[in-house]
mmCIF file as Biopython writes it, N, C-alpha, C and O atoms, coordinates in Angstrom:
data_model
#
loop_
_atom_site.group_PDB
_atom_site.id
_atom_site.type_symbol
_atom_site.label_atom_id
_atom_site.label_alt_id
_atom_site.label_comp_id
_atom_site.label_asym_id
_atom_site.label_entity_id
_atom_site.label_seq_id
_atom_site.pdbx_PDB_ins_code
_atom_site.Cartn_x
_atom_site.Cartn_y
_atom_site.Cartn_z
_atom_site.occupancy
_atom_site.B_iso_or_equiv
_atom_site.auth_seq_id
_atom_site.auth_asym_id
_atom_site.pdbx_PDB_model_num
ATOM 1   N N  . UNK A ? 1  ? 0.844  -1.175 0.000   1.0 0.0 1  A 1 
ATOM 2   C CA . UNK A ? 1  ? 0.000  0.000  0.000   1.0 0.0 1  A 1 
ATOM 3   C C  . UNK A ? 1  ? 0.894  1.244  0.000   1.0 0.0 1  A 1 
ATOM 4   O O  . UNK A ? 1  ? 1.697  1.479  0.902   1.0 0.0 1  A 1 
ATOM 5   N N  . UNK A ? 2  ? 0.757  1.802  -0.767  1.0 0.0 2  A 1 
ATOM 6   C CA . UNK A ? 2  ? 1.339  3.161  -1.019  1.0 0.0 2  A 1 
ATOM 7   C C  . UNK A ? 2  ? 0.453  4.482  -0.309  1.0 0.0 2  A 1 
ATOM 8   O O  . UNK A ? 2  ? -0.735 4.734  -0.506  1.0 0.0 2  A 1 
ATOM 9   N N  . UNK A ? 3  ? 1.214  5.076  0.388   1.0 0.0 3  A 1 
ATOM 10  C CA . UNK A ? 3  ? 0.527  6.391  1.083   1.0 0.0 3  A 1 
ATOM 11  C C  . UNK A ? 3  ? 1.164  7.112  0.388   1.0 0.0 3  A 1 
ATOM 12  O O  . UNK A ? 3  ? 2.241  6.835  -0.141  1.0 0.0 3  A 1 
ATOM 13  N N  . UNK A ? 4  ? 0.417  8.370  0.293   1.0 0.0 4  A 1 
ATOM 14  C CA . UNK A ? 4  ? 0.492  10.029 -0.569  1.0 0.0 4  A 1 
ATOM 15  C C  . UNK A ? 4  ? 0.865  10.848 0.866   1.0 0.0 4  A 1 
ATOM 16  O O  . UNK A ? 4  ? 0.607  10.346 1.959   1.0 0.0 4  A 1 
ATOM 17  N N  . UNK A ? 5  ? 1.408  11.970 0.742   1.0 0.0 5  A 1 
ATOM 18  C CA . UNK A ? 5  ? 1.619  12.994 1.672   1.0 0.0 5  A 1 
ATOM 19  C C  . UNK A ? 5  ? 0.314  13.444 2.579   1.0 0.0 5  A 1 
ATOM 20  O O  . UNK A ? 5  ? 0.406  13.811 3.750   1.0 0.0 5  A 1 
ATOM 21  N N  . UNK A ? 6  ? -0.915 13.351 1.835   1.0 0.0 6  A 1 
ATOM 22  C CA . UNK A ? 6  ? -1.929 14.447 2.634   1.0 0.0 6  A 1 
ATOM 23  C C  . UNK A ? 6  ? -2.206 12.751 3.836   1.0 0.0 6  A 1 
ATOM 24  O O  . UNK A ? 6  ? -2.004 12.924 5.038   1.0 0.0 6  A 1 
ATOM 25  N N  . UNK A ? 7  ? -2.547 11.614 3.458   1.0 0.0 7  A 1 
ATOM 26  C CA . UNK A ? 7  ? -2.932 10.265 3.876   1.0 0.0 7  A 1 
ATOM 27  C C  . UNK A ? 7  ? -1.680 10.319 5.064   1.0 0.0 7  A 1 
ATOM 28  O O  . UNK A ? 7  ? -2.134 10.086 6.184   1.0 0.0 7  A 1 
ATOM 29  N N  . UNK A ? 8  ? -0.236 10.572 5.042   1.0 0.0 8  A 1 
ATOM 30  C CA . UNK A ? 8  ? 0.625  10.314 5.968   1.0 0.0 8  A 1 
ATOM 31  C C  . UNK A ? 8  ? 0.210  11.863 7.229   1.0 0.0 8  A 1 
ATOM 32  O O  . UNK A ? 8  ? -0.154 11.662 8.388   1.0 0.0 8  A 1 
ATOM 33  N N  . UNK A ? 9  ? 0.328  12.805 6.825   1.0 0.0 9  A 1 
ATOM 34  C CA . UNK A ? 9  ? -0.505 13.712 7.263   1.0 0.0 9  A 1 
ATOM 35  C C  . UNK A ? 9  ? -1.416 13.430 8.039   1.0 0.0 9  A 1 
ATOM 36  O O  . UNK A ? 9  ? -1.311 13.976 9.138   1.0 0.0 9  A 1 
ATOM 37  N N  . UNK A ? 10 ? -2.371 12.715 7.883   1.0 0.0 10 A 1 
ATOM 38  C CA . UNK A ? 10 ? -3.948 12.671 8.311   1.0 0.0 10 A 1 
ATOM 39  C C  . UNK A ? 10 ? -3.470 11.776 10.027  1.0 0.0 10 A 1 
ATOM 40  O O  . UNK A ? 10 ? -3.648 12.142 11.188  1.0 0.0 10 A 1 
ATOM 41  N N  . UNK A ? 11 ? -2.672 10.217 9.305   1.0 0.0 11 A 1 
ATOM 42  C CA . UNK A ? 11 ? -2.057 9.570  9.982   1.0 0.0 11 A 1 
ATOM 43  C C  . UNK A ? 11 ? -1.197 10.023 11.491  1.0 0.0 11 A 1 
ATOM 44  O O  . UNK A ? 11 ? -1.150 9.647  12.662  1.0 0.0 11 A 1 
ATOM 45  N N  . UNK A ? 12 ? -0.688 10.887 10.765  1.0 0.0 12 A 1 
ATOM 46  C CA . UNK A ? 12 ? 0.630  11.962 12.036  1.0 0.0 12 A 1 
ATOM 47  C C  . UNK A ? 12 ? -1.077 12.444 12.993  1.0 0.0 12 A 1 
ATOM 48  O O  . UNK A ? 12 ? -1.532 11.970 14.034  1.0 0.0 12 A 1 
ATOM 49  N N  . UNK A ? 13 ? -1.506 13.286 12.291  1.0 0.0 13 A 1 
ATOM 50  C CA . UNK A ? 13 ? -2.460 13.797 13.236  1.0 0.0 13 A 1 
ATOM 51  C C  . UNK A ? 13 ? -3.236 12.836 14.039  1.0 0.0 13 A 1 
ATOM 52  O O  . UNK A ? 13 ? -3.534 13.115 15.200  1.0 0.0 13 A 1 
ATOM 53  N N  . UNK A ? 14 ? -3.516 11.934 13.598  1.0 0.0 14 A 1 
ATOM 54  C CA . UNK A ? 14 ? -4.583 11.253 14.629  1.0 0.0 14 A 1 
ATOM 55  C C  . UNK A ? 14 ? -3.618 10.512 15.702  1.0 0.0 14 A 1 
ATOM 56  O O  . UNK A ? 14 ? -3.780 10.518 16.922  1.0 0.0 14 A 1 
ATOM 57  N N  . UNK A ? 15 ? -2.639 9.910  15.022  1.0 0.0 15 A 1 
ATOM 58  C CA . UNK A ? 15 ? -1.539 9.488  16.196  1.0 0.0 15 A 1 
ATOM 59  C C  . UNK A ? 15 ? -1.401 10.417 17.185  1.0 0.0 15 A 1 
ATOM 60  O O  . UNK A ? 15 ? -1.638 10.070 18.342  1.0 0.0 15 A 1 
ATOM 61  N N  . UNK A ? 16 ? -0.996 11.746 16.900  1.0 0.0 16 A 1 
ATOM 62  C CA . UNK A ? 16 ? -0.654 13.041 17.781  1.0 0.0 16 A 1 
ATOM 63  C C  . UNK A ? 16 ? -2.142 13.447 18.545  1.0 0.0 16 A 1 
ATOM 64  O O  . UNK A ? 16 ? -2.182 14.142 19.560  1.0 0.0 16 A 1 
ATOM 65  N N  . UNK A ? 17 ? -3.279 12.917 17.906  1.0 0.0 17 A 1 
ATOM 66  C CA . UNK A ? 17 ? -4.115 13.128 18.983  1.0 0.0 17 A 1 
ATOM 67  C C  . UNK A ? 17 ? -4.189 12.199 20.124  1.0 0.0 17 A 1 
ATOM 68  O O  . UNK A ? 17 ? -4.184 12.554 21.303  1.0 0.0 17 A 1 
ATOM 69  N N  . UNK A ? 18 ? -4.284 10.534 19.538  1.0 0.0 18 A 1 
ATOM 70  C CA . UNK A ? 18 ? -4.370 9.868  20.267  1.0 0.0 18 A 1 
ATOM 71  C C  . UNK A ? 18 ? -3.279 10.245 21.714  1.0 0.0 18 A 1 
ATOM 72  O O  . UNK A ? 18 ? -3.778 10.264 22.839  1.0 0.0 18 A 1 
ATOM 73  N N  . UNK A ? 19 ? -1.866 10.511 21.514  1.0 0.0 19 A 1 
ATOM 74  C CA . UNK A ? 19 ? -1.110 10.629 22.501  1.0 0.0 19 A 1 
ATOM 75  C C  . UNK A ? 19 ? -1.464 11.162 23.104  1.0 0.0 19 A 1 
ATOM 76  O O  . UNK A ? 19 ? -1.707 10.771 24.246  1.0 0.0 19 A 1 
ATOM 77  N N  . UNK A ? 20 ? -1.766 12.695 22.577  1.0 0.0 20 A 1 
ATOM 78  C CA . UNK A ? 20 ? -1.870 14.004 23.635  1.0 0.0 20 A 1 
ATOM 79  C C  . UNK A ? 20 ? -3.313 13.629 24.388  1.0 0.0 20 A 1 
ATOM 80  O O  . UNK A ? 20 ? -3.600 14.498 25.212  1.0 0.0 20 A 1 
ATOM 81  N N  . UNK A ? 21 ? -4.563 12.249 24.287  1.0 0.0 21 A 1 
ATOM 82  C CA . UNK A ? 21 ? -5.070 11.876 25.316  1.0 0.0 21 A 1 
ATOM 83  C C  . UNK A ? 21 ? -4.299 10.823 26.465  1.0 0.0 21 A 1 
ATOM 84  O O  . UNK A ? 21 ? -4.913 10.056 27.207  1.0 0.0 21 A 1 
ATOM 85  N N  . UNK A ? 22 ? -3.371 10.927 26.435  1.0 0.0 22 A 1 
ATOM 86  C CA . UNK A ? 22 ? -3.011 9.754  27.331  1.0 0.0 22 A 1 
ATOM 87  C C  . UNK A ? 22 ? -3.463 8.701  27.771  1.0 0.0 22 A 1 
ATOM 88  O O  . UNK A ? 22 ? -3.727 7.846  26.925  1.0 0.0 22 A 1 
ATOM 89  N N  . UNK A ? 23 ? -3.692 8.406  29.079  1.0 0.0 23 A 1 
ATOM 90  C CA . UNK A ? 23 ? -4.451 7.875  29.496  1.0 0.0 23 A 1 
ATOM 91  C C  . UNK A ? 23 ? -5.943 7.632  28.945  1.0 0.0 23 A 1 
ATOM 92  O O  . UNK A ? 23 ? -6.404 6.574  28.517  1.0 0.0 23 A 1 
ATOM 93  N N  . UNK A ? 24 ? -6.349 8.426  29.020  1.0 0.0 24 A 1 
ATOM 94  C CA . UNK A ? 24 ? -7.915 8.341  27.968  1.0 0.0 24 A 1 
ATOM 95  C C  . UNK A ? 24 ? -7.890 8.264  26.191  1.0 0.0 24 A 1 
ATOM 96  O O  . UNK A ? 24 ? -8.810 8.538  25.419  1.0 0.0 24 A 1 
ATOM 97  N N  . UNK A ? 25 ? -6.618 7.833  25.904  1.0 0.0 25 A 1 
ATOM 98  C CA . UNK A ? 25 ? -6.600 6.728  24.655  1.0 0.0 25 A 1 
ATOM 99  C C  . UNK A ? 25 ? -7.352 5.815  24.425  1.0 0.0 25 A 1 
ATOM 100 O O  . UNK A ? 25 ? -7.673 5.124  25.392  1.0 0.0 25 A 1 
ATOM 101 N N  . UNK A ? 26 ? -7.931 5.458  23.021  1.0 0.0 26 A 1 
ATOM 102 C CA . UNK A ? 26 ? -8.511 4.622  23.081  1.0 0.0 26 A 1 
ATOM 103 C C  . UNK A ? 26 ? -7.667 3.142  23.163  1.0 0.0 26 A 1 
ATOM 104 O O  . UNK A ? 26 ? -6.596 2.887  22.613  1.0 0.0 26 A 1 
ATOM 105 N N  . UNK A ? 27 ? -8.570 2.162  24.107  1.0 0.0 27 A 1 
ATOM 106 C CA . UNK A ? 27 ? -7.401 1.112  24.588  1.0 0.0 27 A 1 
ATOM 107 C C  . UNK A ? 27 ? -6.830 0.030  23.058  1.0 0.0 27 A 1 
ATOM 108 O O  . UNK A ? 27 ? -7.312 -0.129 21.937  1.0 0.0 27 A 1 
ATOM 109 N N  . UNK A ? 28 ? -5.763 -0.450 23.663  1.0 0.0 28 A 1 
ATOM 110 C CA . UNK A ? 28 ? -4.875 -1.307 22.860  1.0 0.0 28 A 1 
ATOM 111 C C  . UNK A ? 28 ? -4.605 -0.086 21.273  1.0 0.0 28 A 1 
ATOM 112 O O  . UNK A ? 28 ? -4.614 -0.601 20.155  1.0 0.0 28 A 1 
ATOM 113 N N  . UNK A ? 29 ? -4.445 1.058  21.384  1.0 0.0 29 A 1 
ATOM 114 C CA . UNK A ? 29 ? -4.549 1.894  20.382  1.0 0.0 29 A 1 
ATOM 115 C C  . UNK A ? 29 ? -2.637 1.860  20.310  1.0 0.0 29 A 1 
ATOM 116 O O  . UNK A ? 29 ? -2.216 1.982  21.460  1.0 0.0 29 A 1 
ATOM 117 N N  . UNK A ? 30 ? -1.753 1.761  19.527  1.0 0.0 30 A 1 
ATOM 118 C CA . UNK A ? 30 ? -0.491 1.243  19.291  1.0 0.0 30 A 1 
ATOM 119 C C  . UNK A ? 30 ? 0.324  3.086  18.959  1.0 0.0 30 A 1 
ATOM 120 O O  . UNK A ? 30 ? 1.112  3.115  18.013  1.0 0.0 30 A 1 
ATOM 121 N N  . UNK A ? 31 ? 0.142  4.130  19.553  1.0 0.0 31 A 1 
ATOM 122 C CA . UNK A ? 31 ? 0.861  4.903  19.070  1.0 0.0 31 A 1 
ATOM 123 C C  . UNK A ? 31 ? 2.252  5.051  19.238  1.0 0.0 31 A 1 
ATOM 124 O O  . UNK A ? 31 ? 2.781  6.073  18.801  1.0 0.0 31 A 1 
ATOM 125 N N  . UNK A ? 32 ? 2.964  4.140  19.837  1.0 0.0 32 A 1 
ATOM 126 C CA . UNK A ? 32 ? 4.208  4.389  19.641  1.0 0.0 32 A 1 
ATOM 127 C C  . UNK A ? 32 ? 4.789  3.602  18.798  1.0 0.0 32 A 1 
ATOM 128 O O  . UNK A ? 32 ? 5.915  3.682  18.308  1.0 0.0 32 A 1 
ATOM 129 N N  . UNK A ? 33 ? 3.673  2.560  18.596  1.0 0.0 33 A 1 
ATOM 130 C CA . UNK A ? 33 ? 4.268  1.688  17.338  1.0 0.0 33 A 1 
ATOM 131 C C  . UNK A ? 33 ? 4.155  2.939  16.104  1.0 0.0 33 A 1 
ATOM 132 O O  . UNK A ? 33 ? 5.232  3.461  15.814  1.0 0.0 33 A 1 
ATOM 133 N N  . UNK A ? 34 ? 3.109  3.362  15.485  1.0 0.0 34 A 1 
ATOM 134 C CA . UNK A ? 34 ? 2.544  4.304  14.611  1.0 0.0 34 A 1 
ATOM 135 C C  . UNK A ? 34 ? 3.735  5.069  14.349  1.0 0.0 34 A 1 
ATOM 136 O O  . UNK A ? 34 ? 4.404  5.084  13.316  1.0 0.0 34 A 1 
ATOM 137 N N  . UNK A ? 35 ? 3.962  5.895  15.746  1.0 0.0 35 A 1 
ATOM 138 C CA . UNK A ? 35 ? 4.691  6.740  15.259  1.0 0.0 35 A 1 
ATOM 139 C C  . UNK A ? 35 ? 6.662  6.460  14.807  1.0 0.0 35 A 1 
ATOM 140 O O  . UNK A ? 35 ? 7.526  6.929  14.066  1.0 0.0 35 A 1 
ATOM 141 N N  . UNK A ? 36 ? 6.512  5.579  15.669  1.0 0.0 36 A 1 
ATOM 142 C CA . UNK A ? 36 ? 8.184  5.095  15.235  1.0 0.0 36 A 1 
ATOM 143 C C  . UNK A ? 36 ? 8.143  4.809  13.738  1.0 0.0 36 A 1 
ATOM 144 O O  . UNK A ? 36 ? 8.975  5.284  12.966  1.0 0.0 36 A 1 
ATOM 145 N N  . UNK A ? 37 ? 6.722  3.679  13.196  1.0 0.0 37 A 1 
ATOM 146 C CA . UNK A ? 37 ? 6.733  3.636  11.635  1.0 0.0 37 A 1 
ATOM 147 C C  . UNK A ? 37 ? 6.869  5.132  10.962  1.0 0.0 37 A 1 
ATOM 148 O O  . UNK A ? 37 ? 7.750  5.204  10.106  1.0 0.0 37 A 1 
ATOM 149 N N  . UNK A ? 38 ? 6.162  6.280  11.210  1.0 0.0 38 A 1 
ATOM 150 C CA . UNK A ? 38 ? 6.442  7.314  10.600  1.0 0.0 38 A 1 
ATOM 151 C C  . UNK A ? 38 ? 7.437  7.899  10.579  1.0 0.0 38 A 1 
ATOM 152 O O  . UNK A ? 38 ? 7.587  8.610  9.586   1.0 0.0 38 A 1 
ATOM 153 N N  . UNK A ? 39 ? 8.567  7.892  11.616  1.0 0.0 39 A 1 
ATOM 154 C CA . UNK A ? 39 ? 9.694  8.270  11.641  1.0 0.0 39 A 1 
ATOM 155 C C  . UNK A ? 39 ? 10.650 7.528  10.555  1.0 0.0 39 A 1 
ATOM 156 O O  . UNK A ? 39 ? 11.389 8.184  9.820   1.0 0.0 39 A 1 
ATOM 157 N N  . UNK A ? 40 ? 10.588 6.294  10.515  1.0 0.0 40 A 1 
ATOM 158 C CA . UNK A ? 40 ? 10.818 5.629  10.187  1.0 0.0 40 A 1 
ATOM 159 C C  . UNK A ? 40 ? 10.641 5.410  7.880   1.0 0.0 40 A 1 
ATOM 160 O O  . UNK A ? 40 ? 11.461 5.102  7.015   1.0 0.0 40 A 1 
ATOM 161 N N  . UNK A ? 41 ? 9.392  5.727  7.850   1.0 0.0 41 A 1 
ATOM 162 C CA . UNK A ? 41 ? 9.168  6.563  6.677   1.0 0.0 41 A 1 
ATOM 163 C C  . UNK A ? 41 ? 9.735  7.969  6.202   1.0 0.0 41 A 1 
ATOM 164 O O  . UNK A ? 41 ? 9.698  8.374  5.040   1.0 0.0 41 A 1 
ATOM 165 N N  . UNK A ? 42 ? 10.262 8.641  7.283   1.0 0.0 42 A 1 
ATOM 166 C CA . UNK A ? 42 ? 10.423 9.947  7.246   1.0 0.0 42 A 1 
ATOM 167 C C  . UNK A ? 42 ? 12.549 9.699  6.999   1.0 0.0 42 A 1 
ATOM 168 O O  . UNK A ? 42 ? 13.220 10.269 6.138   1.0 0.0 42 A 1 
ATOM 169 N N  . UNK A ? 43 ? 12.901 9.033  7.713   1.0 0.0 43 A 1 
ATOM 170 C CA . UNK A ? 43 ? 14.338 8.573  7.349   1.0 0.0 43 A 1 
ATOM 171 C C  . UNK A ? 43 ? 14.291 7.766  6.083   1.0 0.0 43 A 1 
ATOM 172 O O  . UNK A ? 43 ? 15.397 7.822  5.545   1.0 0.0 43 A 1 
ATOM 173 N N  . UNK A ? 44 ? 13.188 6.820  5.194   1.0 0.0 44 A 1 
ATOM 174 C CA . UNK A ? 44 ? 13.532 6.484  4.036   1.0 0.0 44 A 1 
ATOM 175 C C  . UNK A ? 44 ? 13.158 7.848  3.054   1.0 0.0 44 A 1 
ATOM 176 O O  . UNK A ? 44 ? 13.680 8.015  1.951   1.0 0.0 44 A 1 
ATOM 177 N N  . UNK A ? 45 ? 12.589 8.384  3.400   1.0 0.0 45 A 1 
ATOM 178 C CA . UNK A ? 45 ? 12.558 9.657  1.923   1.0 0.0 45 A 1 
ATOM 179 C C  . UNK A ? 45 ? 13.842 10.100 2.243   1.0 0.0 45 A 1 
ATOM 180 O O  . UNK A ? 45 ? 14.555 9.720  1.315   1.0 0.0 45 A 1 
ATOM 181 N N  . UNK A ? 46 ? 14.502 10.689 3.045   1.0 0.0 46 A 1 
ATOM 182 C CA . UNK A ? 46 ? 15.698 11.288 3.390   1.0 0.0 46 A 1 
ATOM 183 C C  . UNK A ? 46 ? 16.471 10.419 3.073   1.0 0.0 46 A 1 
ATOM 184 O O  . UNK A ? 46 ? 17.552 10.958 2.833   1.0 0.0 46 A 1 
ATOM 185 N N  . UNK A ? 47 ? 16.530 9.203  2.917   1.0 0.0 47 A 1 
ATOM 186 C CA . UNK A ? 47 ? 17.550 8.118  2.148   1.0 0.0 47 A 1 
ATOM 187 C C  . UNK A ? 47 ? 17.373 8.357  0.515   1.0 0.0 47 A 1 
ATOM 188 O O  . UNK A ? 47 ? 18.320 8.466  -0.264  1.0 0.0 47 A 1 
ATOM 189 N N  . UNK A ? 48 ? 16.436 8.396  0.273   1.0 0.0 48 A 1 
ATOM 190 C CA . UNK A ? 48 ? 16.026 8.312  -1.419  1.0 0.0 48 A 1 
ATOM 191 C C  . UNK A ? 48 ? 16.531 9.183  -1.704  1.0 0.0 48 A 1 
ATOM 192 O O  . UNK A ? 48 ? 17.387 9.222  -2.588  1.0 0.0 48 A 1 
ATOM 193 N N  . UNK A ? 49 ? 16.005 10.478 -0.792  1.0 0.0 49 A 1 
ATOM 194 C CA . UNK A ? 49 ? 16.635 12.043 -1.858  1.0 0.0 49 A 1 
ATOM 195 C C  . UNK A ? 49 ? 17.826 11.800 -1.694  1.0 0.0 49 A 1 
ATOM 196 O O  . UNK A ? 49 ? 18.263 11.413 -2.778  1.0 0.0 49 A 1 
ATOM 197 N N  . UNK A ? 50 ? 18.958 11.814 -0.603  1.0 0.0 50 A 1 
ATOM 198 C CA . UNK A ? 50 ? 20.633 11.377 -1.090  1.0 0.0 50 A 1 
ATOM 199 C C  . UNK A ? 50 ? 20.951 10.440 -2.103  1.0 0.0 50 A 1 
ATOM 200 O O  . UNK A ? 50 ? 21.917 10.539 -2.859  1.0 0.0 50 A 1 
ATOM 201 N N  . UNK A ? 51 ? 20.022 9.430  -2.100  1.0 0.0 51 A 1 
ATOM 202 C CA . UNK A ? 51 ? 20.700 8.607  -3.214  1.0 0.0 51 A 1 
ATOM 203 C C  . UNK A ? 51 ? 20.545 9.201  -4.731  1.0 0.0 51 A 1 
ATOM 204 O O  . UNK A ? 51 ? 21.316 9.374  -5.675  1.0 0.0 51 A 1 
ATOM 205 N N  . UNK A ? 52 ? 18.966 9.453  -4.451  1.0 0.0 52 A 1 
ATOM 206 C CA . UNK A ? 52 ? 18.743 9.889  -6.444  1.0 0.0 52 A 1 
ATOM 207 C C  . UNK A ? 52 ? 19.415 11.553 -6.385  1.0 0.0 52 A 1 
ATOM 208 O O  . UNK A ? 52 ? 19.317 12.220 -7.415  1.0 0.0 52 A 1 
ATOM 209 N N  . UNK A ? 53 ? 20.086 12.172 -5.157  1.0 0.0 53 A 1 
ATOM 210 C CA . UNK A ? 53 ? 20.913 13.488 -5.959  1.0 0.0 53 A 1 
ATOM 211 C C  . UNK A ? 53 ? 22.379 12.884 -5.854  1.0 0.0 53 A 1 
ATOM 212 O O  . UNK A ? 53 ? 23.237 13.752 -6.018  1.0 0.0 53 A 1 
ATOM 213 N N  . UNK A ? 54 ? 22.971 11.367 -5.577  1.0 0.0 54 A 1 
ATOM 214 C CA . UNK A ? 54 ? 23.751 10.562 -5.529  1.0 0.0 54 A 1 
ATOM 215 C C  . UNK A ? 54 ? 23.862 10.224 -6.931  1.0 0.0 54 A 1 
ATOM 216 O O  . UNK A ? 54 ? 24.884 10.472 -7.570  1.0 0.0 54 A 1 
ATOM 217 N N  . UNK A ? 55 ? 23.157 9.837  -7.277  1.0 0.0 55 A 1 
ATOM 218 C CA . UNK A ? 55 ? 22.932 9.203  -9.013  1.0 0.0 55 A 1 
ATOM 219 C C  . UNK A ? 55 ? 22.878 10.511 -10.314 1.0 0.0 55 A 1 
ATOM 220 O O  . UNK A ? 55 ? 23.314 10.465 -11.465 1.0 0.0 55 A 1 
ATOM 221 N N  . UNK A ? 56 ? 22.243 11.504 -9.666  1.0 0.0 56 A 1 
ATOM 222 C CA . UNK A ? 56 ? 22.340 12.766 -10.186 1.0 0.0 56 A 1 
ATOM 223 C C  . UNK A ? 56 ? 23.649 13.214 -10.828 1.0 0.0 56 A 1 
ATOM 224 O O  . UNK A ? 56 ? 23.890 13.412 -12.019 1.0 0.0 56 A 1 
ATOM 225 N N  . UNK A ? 57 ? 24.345 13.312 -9.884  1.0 0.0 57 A 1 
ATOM 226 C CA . UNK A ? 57 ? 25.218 13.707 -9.637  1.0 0.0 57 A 1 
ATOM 227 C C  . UNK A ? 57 ? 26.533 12.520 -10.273 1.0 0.0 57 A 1 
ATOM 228 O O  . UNK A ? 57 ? 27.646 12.860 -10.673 1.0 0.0 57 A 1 
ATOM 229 N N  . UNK A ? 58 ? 26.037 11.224 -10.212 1.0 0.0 58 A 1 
ATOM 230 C CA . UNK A ? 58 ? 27.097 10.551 -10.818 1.0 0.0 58 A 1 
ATOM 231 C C  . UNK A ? 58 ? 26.874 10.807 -12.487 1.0 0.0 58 A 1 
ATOM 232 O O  . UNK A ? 58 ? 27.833 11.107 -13.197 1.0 0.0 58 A 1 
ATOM 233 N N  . UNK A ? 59 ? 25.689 10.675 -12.955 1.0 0.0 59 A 1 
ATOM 234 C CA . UNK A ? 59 ? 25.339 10.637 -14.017 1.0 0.0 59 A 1 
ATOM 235 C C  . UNK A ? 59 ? 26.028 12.259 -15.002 1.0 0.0 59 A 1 
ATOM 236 O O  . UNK A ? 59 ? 26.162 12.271 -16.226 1.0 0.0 59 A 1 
ATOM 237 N N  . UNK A ? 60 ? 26.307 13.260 -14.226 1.0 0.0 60 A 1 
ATOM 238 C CA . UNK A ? 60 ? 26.651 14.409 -14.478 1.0 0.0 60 A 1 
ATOM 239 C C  . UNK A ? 60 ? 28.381 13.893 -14.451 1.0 0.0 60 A 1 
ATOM 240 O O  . UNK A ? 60 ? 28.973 14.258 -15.467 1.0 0.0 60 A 1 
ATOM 241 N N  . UNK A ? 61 ? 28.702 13.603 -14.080 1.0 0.0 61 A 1 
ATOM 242 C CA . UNK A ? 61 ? 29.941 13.543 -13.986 1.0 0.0 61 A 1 
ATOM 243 C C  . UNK A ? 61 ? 30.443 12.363 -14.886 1.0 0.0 61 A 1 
ATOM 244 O O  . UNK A ? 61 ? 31.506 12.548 -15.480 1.0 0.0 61 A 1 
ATOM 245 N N  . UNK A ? 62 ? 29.814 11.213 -15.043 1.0 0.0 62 A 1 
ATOM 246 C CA . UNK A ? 62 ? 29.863 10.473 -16.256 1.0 0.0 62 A 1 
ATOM 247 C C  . UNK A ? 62 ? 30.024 10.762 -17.869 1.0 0.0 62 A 1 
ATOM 248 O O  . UNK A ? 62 ? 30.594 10.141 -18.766 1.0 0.0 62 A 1 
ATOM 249 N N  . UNK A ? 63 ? 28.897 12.575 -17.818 1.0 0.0 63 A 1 
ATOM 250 C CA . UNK A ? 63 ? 28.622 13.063 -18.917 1.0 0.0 63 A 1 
ATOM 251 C C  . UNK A ? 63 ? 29.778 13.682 -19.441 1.0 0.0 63 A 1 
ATOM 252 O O  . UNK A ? 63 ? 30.247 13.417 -20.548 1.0 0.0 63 A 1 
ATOM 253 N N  . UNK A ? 64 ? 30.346 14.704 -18.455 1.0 0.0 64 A 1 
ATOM 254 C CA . UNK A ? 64 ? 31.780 14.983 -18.470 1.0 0.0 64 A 1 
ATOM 255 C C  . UNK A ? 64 ? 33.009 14.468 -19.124 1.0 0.0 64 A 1 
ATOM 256 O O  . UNK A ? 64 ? 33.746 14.848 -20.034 1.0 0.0 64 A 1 
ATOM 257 N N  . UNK A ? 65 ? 32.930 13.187 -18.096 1.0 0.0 65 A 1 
ATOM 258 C CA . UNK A ? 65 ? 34.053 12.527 -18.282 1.0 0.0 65 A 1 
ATOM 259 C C  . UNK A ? 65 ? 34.147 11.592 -20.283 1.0 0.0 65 A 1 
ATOM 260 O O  . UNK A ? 65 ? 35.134 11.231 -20.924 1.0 0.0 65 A 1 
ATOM 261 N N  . UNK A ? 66 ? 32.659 11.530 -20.623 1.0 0.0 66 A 1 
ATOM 262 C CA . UNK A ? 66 ? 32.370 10.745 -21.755 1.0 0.0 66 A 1 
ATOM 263 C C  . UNK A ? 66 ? 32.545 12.178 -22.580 1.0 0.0 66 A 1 
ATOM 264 O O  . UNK A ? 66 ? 32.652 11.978 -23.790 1.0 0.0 66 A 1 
ATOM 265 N N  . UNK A ? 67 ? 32.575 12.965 -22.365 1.0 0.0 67 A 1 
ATOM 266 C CA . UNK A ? 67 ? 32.661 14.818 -23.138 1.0 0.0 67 A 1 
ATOM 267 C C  . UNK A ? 67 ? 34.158 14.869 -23.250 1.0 0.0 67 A 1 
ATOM 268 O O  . UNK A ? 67 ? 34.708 14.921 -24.351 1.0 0.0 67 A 1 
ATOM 269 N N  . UNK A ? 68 ? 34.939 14.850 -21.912 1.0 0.0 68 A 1 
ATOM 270 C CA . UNK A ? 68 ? 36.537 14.510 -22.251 1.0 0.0 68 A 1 
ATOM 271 C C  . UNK A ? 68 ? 36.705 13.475 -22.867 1.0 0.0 68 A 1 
ATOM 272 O O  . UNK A ? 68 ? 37.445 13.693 -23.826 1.0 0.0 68 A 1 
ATOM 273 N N  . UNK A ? 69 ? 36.312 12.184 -22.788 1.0 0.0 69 A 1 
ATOM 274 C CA . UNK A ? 69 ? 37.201 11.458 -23.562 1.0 0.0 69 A 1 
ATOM 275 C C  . UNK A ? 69 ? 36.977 11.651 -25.247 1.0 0.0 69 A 1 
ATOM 276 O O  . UNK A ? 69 ? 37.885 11.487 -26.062 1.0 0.0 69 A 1 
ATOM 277 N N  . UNK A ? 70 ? 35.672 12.007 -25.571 1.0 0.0 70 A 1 
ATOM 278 C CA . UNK A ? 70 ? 35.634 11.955 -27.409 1.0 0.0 70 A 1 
ATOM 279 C C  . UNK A ? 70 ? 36.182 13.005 -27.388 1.0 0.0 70 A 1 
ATOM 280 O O  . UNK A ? 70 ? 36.653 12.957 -28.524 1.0 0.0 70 A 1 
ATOM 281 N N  . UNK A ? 71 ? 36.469 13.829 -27.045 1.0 0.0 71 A 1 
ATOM 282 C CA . UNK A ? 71 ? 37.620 14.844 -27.385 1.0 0.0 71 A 1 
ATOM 283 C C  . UNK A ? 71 ? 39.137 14.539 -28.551 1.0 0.0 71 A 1 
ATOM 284 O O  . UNK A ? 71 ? 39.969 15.429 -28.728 1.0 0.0 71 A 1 
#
């Protein structure tokens, strides 16, 4: 299942409500599981963007180097 930004959004919020009831959570309600997964989502986009400006960036320098050599 693929989530969109506004759906992870919606998610953060209801987690962040559930907490800020504490105690008067609804029972067996898992927010620290929830939210560690979102963190957790939130360190793989921050992996992706280094890699694909990783690949970016190799691919630029490939172009270069294939520009020097038919020289």
């Amino acid at each position: 299942m693929i989530l969109d930004a506004n759906q992870l959004a919606s998610i953060r919020q209801h987690n962040d409500e559930e907490i800020r009831k504490g105690s008067r959570a609804a029972h067996g309600y898992p927010s620290q599981t929830v939210l560690n997964l979102l963190h957790t989502i939130e360190a793989l986009k921050k992996e992706k963007r280094k890699w694909k400006k990783l690949a970016q960036d190799r691919g630029k320098a490939l172009e270069m180097i294939r520009g020097i050599a038919s020289e």
